[in-house]
Phi, psi and omega in degrees: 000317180311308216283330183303313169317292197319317197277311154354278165322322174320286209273333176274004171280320173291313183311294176344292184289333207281324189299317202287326165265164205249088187262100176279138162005320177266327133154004168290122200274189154208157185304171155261126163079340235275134189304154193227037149278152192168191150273131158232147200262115179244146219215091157301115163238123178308129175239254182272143184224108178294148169203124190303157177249350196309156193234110177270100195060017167117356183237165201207149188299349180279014190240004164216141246260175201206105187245188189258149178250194170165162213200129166225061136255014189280106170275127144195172211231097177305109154244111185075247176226056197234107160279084173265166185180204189202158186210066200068236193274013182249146177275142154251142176219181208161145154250175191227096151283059199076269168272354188278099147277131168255121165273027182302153211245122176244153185228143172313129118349136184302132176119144242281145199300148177219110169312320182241048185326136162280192207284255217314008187259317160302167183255118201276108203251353167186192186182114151253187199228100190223156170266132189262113168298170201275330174244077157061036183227147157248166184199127191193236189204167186234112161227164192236170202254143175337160169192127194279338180288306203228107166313308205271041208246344191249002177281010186245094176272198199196156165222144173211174191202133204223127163226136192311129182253122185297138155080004189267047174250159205210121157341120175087013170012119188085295161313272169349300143341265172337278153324336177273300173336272165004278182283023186229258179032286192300312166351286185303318176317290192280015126298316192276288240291344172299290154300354184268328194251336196289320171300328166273001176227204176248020164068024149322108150294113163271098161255180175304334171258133206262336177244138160259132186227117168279165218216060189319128197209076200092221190241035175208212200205137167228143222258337167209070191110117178254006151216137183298171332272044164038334206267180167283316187256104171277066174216110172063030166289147184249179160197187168235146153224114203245122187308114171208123183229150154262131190162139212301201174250106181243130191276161124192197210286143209245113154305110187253146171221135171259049328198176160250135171246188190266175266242134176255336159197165184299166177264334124338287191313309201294324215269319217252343159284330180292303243234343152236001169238021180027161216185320180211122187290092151130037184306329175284323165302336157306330154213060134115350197238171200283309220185159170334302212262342139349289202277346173276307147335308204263329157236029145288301175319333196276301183272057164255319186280289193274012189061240187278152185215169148205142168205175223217140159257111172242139196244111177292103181312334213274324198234330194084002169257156175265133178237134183250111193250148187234083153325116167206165209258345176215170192055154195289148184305352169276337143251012160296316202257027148234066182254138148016277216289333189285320171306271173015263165342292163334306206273323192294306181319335189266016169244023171198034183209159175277327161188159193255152177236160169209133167269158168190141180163148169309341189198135184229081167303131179245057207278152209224156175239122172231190177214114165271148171221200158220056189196174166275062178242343196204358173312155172220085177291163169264106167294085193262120214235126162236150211252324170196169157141164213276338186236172141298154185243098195264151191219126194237000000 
C-alpha cells in the first residue's frame, strides 16, 4: 500500500502539468496566458522604410534621417482573451492566445474630433503581431492597412518591443489617458508658436479658436481650428497642425490646399482697423515698410489688382521654413506675387526662416516633408498664422 501513494501522487503531477500547457501543433508548448492589462511603453523601429523621392524645396524624403520612436501612453486591458486599449486619440482592440498577441490599431475619420467615437465609426489604421515573453515584454512586428491619404504607407514596417510600466495602470481606461493627450495638444500651440511668430507680431498668441477642438485631418490634427482668421482681431491669428501617426520618426510627404473662403469683412473695415485701431503693435514695420501709410499704399494696389484676398504664413517646424500664401479673388499669380505688398512681406520673413516660398492662386496645393510619431517626442507641426485680408482662409 506505502509503494503505491508515491506512484499516485507521481500521476497526479503528471496530469497536472500536462493540463497546464498546450501542445501546438509544431510540437512547440506555449504558456498559458498571463494578463497584459496595463500601462505600456512601446518602442517603434524602422524595419522597411518606404522614403518619398519628390522633391519639395529642394529635399527630398531620403534626405532626412529615420530612428526609432516610442511612447508610454499605451493603456490596455485583458478580459479573457480579449484585448482592448488606447494609444492617445487611438482604440486599440486584440487578441491574446497563450503567447500570441495581435493588436489593431484604429484612427479618427477626417473631420472634427469625437472621444467617444465607437470602433465601427473609426478607421482601421495598422496591425501588430506581438509575441509575450516570460518576464512580461512583448516584441514582435507593425504593419499598416491600406491608405487613400498616403498610398505608400503599406511599403512600411515596424519591429516593435513593448514593456510593461509597473504600478501604471490607471482606472477607467482611456479616458484619463485620453484627456492628457488632449490636453498636452492643446498645449503645444502656445510652446511653439511664442517663438516662432514673436518677431513678426508683439508676441500675443492669438488663436483662431477662443477653444482648442481638434480637427483630424490626414495624418494629423489641427488644434484650434482650419480656418482663419477664426478671431474677433482678423489680424495674426494661429492654429497648429500637428503631425501624429503610429510611426517610427519618419518624415513623409504631407499634402495641403489653401483656399479663398467667403468674405469676412470689407476692405474700408481692414483699412480703417490698421490706421486707427493698431491692432499689432509696430504692424508695418513688421512687415517690410517704412510707416503705416506705406503699407496702405502698398495695399490699395494690392486690392486693386486681386479684389477679395487672403493671406496666410506657414511655418514648417521641420526645415525652418516660411511659405507665404496669397488667397485671391483676381489676377494672375505672376503679378500677385510681384505686387508691393507681397515682396515686402516676403523680405521682412527672411530674418525668421531658413528660407522664405510664396505662393498666389485662388485655391493653392502645398506639399510638406514632416516627421511623425505617435507621441510628443519628434514630431513637426506646421504653424499657420493668418495674417490679414477681406476673406477667410481655409485649410486642408
Amino acid at each position: 500500500m506505502k509503494s503505491v501513494i508515491p506512484r499516485i501522487l507521481m500521476i497526479v503531477i503528471l496530469v497536472g502539468i500536462a493540463i497546464s500547457c498546450k501542445d501546438d501543433s509544431d510540437g512547440t508548448v506555449a504558456p498559458i496566458s498571463q494578463d497584459i492589462s496595463g500601462q505600456w511603453q512601446f518602442i517603434l523601429i524602422p524595419y522597411q522604410v518606404y522614403q518619398d523621392t519628390t522633391l519639395i524645396n529642394g529635399q527630398r524624403g531620403t534626405d532626412f534621417e529615420v530612428y526609432s520612436s516610442s511612447t508610454d501612453e499605451v493603456f490596455l486591458k485583458q478580459t479573457g482573451n480579449q484585448v482592448t486599449g488606447s494609444l492617445g486619440p487611438l482604440k486599440i482592440t486584440g487578441t491574446i492566445n497563450g503567447n500570441q498577441v495581435v493588436l489593431n490599431v484604429y484612427e479618427h475619420p477626417d473631420g472634427n474630433y469625437v472621444k467617444e467615437r465607437p470602433l465601427n465609426e473609426m478607421v482601421h489604421f495598422s496591425d501588430m503581431t506581438l509575441q509575450l515573453n516570460e518576464d512580461m515584454t512583448m516584441e514582435g512586428t507593425g504593419i499598416y492597412q491600406p491608405s487613400i491619404v498616403y498610398p505608400y504607407l503599406t511599403q512600411n514596417t515596424l519591429k516593435v518591443k513593448a514593456t510593461r510600466i509597473p504600478y501604471g495602470f490607471k482606472s477607467g481606461l482611456g479616458n484619463t489617458a485620453v484627456s492628457s493627450w488632449e490636453n498636452e495638444l492643446c498645449k503645444v500651440l502656445a510652446t511653439i508658436t511664442s517663438w516662432v511668430i514673436s518677431g513678426l507680431t508683439d508676441g500675443i498668441v492669438r488663436p483662431m479658436s477662443s477653444n482648442c477642438w481638434l480637427y483630424h485631418d490626414g495624418g494629423g490634427y489641427f488644434t484650434f481650428g482650419h480656418e482663419g482668421p477664426g478671431s474677433v482681431l482678423p489680424v495674426f491669428t494661429t492654429t497648429l497642425y500637428y503631425p501624429f501617426e503610429v510611426s517610427c520618426c519618419h518624415c513623409r510627404e504631407y499634402g495641403f490646399n489653401i483656399s479663398l473662403g467667403g468674405q469676412n469683412i470689407s476692405y474700408t473695415v481692414l483699412k480703417d482697423l490698421f490706421l486707427n485701431h493698431q491692432p499689432i503693435t509696430n504692424l508695418a514695420a513688421k512687415l517690410g515698410f517704412s510707416d503705416i501709410n506705406a503699407l496702405i499704399q502698398a495695399m490699395d494696389s494690392f486690392y486693386s489688382l486681386t479684389g477679395e484676398f487672403a493671406l496666410s504664413l506657414f511655418y514648417n517646424c521641420n526645415t525652418g521654413s516660411i511659405t507665404l500664401y496669397a488667397n485671391t479673388q483676381n489676377g494672375s499669380q505672376n503679378e500677385v506675387l510681384n505686387e508691393p505688398l507681397i515682396l515686402s512681406i516676403a523680405s521682412a520673413f527672411k530674418a525668421h526662416a531658413s528660407s522664405v516660398y510664396v505662393y498666389a492662386g485662388n485655391s493653392i496645393n502645398d506639399n510638406y516633408y514632416l516627421r511623425r510619431s505617435p507621441a510628443f517626442i519628434c514630431n513637426t507641426p506646421i504653424v499657420v498664422c493668418y495674417l490679414f485680408g477681406t476673406n477667410k482662409a481655409e485649410y486642408n
